[in-house]
Each structure stands twice: as C-alpha cells, then as structure tokens.
C-alpha positions as CSV (number, residue, x, y, z in Angstrom):
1,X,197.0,55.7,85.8
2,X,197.3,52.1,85.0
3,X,195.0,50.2,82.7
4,X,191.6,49.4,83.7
5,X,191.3,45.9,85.4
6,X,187.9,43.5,85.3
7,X,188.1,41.5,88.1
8,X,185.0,38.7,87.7
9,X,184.4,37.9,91.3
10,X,183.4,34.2,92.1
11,X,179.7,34.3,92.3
12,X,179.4,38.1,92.5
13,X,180.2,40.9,90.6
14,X,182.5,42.0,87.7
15,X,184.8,44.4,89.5
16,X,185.7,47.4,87.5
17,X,188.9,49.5,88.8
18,X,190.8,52.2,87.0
19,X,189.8,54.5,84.8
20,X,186.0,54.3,84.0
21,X,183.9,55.4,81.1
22,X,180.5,53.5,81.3
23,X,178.5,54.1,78.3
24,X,174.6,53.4,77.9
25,X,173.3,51.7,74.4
26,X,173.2,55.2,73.0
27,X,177.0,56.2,74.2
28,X,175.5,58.4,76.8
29,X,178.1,58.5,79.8
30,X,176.7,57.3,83.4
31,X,178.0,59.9,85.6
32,X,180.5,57.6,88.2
33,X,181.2,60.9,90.9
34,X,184.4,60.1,90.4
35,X,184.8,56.7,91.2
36,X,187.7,54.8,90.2
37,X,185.6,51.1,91.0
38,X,182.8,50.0,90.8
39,X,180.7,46.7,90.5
40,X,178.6,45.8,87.9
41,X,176.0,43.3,87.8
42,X,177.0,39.3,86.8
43,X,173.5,37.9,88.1
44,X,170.8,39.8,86.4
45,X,168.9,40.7,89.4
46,X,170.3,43.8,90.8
47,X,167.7,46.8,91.1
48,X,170.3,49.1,90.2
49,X,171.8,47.7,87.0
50,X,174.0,47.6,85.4
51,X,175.4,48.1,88.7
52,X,175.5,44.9,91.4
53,X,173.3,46.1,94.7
54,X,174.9,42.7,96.3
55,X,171.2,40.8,94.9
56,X,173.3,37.8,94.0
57,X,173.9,36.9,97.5
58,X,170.0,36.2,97.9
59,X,169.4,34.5,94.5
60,X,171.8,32.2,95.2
61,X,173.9,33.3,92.3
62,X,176.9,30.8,91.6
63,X,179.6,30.9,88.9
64,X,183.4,30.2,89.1
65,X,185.4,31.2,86.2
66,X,188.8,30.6,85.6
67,X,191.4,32.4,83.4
68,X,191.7,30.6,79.9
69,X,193.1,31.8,76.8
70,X,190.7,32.4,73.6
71,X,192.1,31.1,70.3
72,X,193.3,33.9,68.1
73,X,190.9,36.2,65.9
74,X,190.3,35.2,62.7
C-alpha cells in the first residue's frame, strides 16, 4: 500500500487515507472497521472527535492553508 496521505481540506477536515493507526493519549488503538480514510476534526467542535461529524460547516469554520516548506531541524 502506499504511504499514508493528510489531505487538510480548506475549511474542513484533515483527510486521512492509507494505512491508519489512530492512537489515543495512552497508545490505545481506535478500532477504524477497517477503513482505509477517515476525517478527523480541524474545527474543535465535532461531537465525535477526534473525528469531523461535518460540525464545521455550521460554526462557520474557515481556514485555507497552503503548502510551504519548514526550515530544516535543528
């Protein structure tokens, strides 16, 4: 399969597609049914996080972001 691509969606969602291992804060696994996408929450007001339940759409969620490069690690 090929790498895992993070798609952020403009005023929505991150897009998540590939192969998926979602971890919680302890490292416990979310179990995904199989899915190979899924959306996760950008907007902070999804009833379902940490995945999107499309919430953004009535809070009026907006953000645009471009591809950039980071400077190198130090």
């Amino acid at each position: 399969m090929a790498a895992t691509r993070i798609t952020v969606r403009p005023n929505g969602p991150y897009r998540v597609e590939g192969e998926i291992e979602l971890v919680d804060g302890q490292g416990k696994p979310f179990g995904l049914g199989g899915r190979t996408a899924i959306s996760l929450c950008r907007c902070g007001h999804s009833n379902n996080k940490p995945f999107c339940d499309g919430s953004h759409a009535k809070a009026g969620f907006q953000s645009t972001v471009e591809a950039r490069d980071l400077p190198p690690q130090s």
